[in-house]
C-alpha positions as a printed Julia matrix, in Angstrom:
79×3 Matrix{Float64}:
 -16.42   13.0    -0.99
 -14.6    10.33   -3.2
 -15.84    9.51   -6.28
 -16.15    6.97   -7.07
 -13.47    6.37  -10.48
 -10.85    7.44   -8.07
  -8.56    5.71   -6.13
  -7.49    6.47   -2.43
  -4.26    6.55   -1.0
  -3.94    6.43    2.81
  -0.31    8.31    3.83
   1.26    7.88    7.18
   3.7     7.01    9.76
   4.0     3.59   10.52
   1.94    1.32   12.86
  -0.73    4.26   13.15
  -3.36    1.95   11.64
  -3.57    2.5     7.89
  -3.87   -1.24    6.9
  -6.88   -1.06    9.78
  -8.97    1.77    8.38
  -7.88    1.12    4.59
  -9.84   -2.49    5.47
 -12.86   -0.86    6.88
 -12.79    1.79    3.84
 -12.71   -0.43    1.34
 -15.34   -3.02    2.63
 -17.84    0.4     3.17
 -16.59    1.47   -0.54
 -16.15   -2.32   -2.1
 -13.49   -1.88   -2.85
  -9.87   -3.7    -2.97
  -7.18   -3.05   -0.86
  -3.97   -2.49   -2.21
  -1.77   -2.85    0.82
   1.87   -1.97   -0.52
   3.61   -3.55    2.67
   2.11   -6.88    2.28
   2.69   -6.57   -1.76
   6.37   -5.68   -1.15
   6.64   -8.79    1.62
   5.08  -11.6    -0.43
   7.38  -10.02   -3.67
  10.43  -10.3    -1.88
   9.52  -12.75    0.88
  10.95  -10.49    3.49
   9.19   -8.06    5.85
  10.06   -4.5     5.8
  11.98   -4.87    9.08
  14.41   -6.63    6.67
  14.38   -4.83    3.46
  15.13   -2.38    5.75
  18.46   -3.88    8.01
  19.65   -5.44    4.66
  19.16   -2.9     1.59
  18.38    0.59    3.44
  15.52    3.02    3.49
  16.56    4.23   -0.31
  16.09    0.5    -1.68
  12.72   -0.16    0.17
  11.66    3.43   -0.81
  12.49    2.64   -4.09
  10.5    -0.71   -3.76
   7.31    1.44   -2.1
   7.3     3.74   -5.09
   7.37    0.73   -7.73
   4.6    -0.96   -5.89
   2.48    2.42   -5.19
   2.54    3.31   -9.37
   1.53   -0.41   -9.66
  -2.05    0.82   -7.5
  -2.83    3.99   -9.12
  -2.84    2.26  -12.53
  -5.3     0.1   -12.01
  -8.37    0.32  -13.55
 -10.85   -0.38  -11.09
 -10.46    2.17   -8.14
  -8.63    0.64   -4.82
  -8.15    1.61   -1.35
């Protein structure tokens, strides 16, 4: 069971439908989603595809961790 001052962190390879159930999750918890893709995207204003053909895994790694700190210090729980 979650409780409800924590957050949850959904962990996987891509395109296996994290963003999907982290949606669904969050609207059954209301909560926020804190979707660390579309964070790094609309921060850089390139997609992941890119970070990844320009700067390498290490530098969008590097972004992911930033981004995933960022979520688990918020205050108010998120999905």
């Amino acid at each position: 069971m979650i409780r409800a001052d924590q957050h949850l962190l959904l962990v996987g390879m891509m395109g296996v439908g994290k963003t999907t159930v982290a949606r669904v999750v969050a609207d059954r918890l209301h909560r926020r989603v804190f979707d660390s893709d579309a964070i790094i995207e609309a921060r850089t204003g390139r997609t992941v595809r890119e970070i990844f053909a320009e700067d390498g895994e290490a530098a969008f790694r590097q972004m992911e961790t930033d981004v995933l700190l960022e979520a688990l210090g918020q205050e108010d729980p998120v999905v």
